[in-house]
Steps between C-alpha positions, in 0.01 A plus 500: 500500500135412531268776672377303798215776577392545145193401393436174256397570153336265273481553048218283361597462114135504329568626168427186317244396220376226635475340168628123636150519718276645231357746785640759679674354787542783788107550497441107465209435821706335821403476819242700559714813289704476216856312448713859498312582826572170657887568428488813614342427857739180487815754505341761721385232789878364519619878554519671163470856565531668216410302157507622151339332225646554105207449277466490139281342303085615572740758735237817588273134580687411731615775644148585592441194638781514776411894574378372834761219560767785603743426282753693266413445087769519253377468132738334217452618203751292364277164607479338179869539427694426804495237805446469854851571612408865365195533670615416836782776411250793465346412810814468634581853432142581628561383849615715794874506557486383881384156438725247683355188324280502139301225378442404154229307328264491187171526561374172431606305828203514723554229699791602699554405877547791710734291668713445202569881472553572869755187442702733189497762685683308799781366293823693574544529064539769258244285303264301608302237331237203594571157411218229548568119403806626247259769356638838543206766488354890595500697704935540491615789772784722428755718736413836424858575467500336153266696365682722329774249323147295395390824361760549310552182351488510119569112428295182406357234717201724665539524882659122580753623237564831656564337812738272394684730308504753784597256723241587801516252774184253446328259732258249423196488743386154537098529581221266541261725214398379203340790404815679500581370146097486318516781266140504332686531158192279347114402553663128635707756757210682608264153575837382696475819708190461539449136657771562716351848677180240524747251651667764747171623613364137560746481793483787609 
């Protein structure tokens, strides 16, 4: 059963290389701060209470970076050799065990609408995931409850495959957020993100 009066947890999987962008991606300029930051305040504004993020790659860089962010760092060592799915696992296991409701994302998602988390967290699902115009995308929620079969999961498919195979109860969230599915995997990504923060703050 799902704690109702635990808090919500959020992992941020920033272990990556970055080597599709040719720059390193988390400290990438955005917004007036920096692309990790901009996820990180994304998660925390929609009610995020708690938010660990697994870094890797340039790790004791970006770990410095967030000292001031107040946020958990978990460092994979393992970066170069394994994928996100086992990121988001060490900061599963890095999370407090009272969290009703845990959000998972990489870091590369700035864009985000508050309102699109607040809408995952909402749906009555032991997985949650955003769906915009047939594009499924990040931030997905999960039922704390299934925490523990995720963890130990030891098959192939990353974390859509360990939810199908564990057969945890998923809903689809359709949302209005095209942001919800830009990952700044390359320099074309980035100018994308880009013009459409300009094009948000036009009307705002």
């Amino acid at each position: 059963m799902k704690n109702e009066a635990g808090p919500i947890g959020a992992v941020v999987a920033a272990a990556g290389r970055s080597s599709r962008m040719g720059e390193y991606k988390p400290l990438l300029p955005f917004d007036g701060s920096t692309v990790i930051r901009r996820c990180i305040a994304n998660l925390r504004s929609a009610g995020a209470e708690e938010i660990v993020v697994v870094t890797g790659y340039r790790g004791d860089e970006l770990a410095a970076h967030l000292a001031e962010c107040g946020v958990v760092t978990v460092h994979n060592p393992r970066y170069a050799e394994t994928e996100m799915f086992d990121s988001l696992c060490l900061g599963l296991r890095a999370l407090r065990r009272d969290c009703r409701t845990i959000l998972l994302t990489p870091g590369d998602v700035p864009l985000v609408a508050p309102e699109t988390v607040k809408a995952l967290l909402e749906a009555e699902a032991g997985f949650a995931c955003p769906v915009c115009a047939g594009w499924r995308g990040h931030p997905v929620a999960l039922d704390a409850a299934y925490r523990g079969a995720l963890l130990a999961y030891g098959g192939e498919g990353g974390l859509r495959g360990a939810v199908a195979a564990l057969g945890i109860p998923t809903v689809l969230v359709e949302v209005k957020d095209a942001g919800m599915h830009l990952d700044l995997d390359t320099p074309a990504d980035y100018r994308t993100a880009l013009s459409l923060l300009a094009q948000q703050r036009d009307t705002e």
